[in-house]
C-alpha positions in Angstrom: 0.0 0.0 0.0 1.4 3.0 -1.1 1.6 5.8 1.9 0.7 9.2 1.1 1.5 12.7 2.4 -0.2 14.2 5.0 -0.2 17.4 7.2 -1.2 18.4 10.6 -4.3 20.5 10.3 -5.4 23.6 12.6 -6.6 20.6 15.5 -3.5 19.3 15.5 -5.3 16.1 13.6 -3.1 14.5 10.7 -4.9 14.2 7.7 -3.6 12.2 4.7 -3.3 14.7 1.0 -5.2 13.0 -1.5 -3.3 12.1 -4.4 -6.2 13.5 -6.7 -6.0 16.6 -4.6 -1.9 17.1 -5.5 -2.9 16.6 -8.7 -5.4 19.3 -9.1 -3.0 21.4 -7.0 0.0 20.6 -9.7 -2.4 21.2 -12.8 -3.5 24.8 -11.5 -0.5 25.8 -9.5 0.4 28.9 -12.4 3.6 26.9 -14.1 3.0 23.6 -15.8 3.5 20.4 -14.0 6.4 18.2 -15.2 4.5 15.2 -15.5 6.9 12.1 -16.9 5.7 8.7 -18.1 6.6 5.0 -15.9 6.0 1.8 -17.1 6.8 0.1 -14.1 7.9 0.3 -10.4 11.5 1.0 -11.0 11.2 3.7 -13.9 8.6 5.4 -11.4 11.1 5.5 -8.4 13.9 7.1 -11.1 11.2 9.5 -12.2 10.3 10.6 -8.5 13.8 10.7 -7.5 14.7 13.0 -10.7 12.4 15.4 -9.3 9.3 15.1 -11.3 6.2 16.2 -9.8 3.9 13.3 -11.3 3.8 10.4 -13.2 2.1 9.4 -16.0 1.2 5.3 -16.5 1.4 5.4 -19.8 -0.4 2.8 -22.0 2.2 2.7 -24.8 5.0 2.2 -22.5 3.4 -0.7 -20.6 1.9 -2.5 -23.1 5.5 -2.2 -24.8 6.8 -3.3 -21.2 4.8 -6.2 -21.7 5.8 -6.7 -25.2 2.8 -6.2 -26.7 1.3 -3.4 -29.0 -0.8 -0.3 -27.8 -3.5 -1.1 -29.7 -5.9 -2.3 -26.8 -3.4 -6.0 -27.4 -3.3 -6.1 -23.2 -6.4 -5.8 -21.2 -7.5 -3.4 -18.8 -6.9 -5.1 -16.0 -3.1 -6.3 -17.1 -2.8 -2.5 -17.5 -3.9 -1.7 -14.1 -1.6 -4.2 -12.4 1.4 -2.4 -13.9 0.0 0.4 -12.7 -0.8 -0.4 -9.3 3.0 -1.0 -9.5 3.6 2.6 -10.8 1.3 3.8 -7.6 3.0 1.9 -5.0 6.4 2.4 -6.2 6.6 6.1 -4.8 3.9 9.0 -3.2 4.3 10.6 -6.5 0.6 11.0 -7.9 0.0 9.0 -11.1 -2.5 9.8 -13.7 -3.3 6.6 -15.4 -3.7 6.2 -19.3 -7.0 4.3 -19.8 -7.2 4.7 -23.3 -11.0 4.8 -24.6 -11.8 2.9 -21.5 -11.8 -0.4 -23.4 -15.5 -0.6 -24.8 -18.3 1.7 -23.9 -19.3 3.9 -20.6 -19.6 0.4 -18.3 -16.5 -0.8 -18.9 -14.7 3.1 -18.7 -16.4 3.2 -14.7 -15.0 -0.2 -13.9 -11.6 0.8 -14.9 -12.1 4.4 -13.2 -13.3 2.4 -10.3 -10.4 0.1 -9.9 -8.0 3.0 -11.1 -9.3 4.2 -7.9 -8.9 2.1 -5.2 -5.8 1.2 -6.3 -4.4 4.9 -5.7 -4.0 6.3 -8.4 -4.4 10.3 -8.6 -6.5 9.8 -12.0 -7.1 8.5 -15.5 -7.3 9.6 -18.7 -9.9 9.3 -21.4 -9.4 9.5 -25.0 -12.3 9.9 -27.6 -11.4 7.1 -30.0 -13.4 4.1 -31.0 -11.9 0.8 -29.5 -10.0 -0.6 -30.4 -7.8 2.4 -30.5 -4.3 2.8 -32.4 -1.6 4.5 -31.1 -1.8 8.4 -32.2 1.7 8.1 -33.7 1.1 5.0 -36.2 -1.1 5.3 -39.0 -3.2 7.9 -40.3 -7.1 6.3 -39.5 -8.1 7.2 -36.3 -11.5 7.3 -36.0 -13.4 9.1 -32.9 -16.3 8.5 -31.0 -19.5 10.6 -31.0 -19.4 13.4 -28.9 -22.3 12.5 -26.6 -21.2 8.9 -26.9 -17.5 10.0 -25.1 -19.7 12.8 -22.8 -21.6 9.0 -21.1 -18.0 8.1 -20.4 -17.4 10.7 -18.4 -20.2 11.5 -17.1 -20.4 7.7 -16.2 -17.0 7.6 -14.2 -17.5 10.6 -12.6 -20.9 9.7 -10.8 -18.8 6.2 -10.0 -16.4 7.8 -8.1 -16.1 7.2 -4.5 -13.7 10.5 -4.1 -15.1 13.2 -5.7 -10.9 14.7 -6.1 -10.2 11.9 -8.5 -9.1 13.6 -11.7 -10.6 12.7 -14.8 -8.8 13.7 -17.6 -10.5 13.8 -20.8 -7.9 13.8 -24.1 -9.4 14.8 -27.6 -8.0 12.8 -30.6 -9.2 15.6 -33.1 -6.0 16.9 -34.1 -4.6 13.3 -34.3 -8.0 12.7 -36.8 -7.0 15.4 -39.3 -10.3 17.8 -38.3 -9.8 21.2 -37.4 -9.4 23.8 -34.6 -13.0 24.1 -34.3 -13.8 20.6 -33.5 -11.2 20.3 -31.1 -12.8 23.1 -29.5 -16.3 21.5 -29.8 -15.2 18.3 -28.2 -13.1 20.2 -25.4 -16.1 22.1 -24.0 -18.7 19.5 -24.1 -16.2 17.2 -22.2 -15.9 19.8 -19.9 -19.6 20.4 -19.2 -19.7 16.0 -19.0 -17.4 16.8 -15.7 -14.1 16.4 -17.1 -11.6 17.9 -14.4 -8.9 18.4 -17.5 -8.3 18.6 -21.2 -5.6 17.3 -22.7 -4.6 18.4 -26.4 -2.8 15.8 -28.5 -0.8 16.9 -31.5 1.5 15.1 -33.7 2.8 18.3 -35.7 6.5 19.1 -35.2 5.8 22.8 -34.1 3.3 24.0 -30.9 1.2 25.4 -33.2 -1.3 23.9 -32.9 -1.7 23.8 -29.2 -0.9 27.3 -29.2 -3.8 28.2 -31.2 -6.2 25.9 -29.4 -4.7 27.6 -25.9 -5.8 31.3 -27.6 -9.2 30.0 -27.8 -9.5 27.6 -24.4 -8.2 30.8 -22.3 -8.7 29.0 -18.7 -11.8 27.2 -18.9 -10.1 23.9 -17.5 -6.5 23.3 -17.3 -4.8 21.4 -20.1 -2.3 19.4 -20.4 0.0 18.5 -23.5 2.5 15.4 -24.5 5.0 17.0 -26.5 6.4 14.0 -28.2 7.0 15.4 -31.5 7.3 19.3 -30.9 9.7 18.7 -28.1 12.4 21.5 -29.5 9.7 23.5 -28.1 11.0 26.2 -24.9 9.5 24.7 -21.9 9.2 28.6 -21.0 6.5 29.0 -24.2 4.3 26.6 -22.1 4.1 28.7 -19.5 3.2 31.5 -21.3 0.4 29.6 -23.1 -1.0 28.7 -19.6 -0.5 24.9 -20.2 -1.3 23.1 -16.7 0.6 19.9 -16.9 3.8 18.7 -19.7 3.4 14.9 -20.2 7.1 13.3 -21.2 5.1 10.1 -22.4 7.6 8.1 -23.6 11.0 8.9 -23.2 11.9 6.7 -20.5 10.9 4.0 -22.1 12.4 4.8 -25.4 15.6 5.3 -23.7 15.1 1.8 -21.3 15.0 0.5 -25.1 18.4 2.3 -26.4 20.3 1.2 -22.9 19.3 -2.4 -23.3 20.1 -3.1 -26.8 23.1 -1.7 -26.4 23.8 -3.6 -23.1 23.0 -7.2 -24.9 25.1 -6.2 -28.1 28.0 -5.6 -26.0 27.0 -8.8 -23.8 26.7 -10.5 -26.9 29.9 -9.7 -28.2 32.8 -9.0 -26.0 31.3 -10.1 -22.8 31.0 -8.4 -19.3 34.3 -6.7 -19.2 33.2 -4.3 -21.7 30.1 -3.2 -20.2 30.9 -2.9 -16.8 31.8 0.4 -16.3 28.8 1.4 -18.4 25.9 0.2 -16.5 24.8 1.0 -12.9 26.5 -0.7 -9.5 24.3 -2.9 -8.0 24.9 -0.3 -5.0 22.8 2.1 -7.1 20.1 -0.1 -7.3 19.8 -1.4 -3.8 19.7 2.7 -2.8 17.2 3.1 -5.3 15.0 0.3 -3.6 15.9 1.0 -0.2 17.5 -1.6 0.8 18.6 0.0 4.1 15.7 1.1 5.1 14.5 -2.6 4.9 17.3 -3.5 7.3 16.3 -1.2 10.0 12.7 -2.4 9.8 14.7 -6.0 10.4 16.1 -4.2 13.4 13.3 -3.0 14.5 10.9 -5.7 14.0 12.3 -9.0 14.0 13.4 -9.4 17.4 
């Protein structure tokens, strides 16, 4: 069980902070969150001890973790036990992916449900049909109605035990090839289903695109943004465009990827020797995982 922070209120009571409440807190607090995707427990204790403020279980990285494809290839609930991973790897908050919430709004409250109790700060919705394709392959990427994605929401927000869960809906509208003015369209009526957050996907090399959609959003909710492809973009320009939260999606697991080809080339061919010096002491990792702190529980506890 993952323990989360808590504070000492004005009775001197201790009360625990939500993790959807850090969330909203980080999404609103006037400079965008630095939000970086896990796919397991170990990349989310290197995110959190990087510094990142949250973490993002993302649904490409773990269904690449378990060598699958993120077309909807792993089910919901072998997404959600990586996640519960993610969650009780660190206090970090975690917003989960949950794709299109894998079928229609019965299905999307049982994975907001579980999401839930496992103790996660929130999921994410996306408005495609499901099966769903990643945003990045392929150019047919079809979207569901409007008021077909609004019962979604509207479905896991009225399941929700905690009303500070954050539900984070994600328009596909750019990804689809329409315009501005649909992903405007779809924005606001996901916002008036009881969305807590927009997030804006583009695929374009430049911000534009999320700038202009930013111009016309003004601060309606706060959005948040993957820049996976328009990463030469000033983190300072978010800022200034009001963006609530910066989701690094992928890049830990893309460079997870580079590290351990390279490691089992070098294994392959010259043997140990070579890569050594290269890779991280097992010292490292034991710190990482707390391996001390385990030893004075032993101290403490196993008399």
């Amino acid at each position: 069980m993952t323990i989360f922070p808590s504070y000492i209120d004005q009775q001197g009571i201790a009360r625990t902070i939500h993790p959807g409440v850090r969330l909203r807190q980080l999404l609103t607090k006037g400079t965008p969150a630095k939000i970086m995707g896990a796919h397991d427990g170990l990349s989310a204790r290197i995110a959190a001890d990087a510094g990142f403020d949250a973490l993002w279980a993302s649904g490409l990285c773990m269904s690449s973790a378990l060598g699958v494809r993120d077309s909807d290839e792993a089910s919901w609930t072998d997404l959600l036990a990586v996640a519960s991973r993610i969650v009780e790897a660190t206090p970090v908050p975690v917003l989960v992916d949950g794709d299109t919430g894998y079928g229609n709004f019965n299905t999307a409250r049982r994975f907001a449900r579980h999401a839930e109790r496992l103790g996660a700060a929130g999921i994410c919705l996306e408005d495609k049909v499901f099966p769903k394709m990643n945003s990045f392959v392929g150019n047919d990427h079809k979207l569901a109605s409007v008021p077909e994605f609004c019962g979604k929401l509207r479905a896991c927000r009225e399941s929700l035990r905690d009303p500070s869960f954050v539900v984070v809906a994600r328009t596909e509208a750019l990804i689809a090839g329409l315009d501005l003015s649909e992903a405007l369209h779809r924005a606001e009526a996901y916002r008036q289903a009881g969305a807590d957050a927009i997030f804006i996907h583009s695929r374009k090399t430049t911000v534009d695109e999320i700038a202009a959609f930013m111009r016309e959003w003004s601060d309606r909710l706060p959005v948040v943004i993957a820049p996976t492809t328009y990463y030469r973009t000033p983190q300072q320009t978010y800022e200034d465009m009001g963006i609530g939260g910066v989701i690094w999606a992928n890049q830990s697991m893309r460079a997870a990827v580079t590290a351990m080809r390279e490691a089992c080339r070098l294994m392959y061919a010259k043997g140990p020797t070579a890569l050594e010096d290269t890779i991280a002491p097992l010292a490292e990792v034991f710190k990482l995982l707390e391996y001390d702190q385990l030893a004075k529980d032993e101290e403490r506890y196993q008399l």
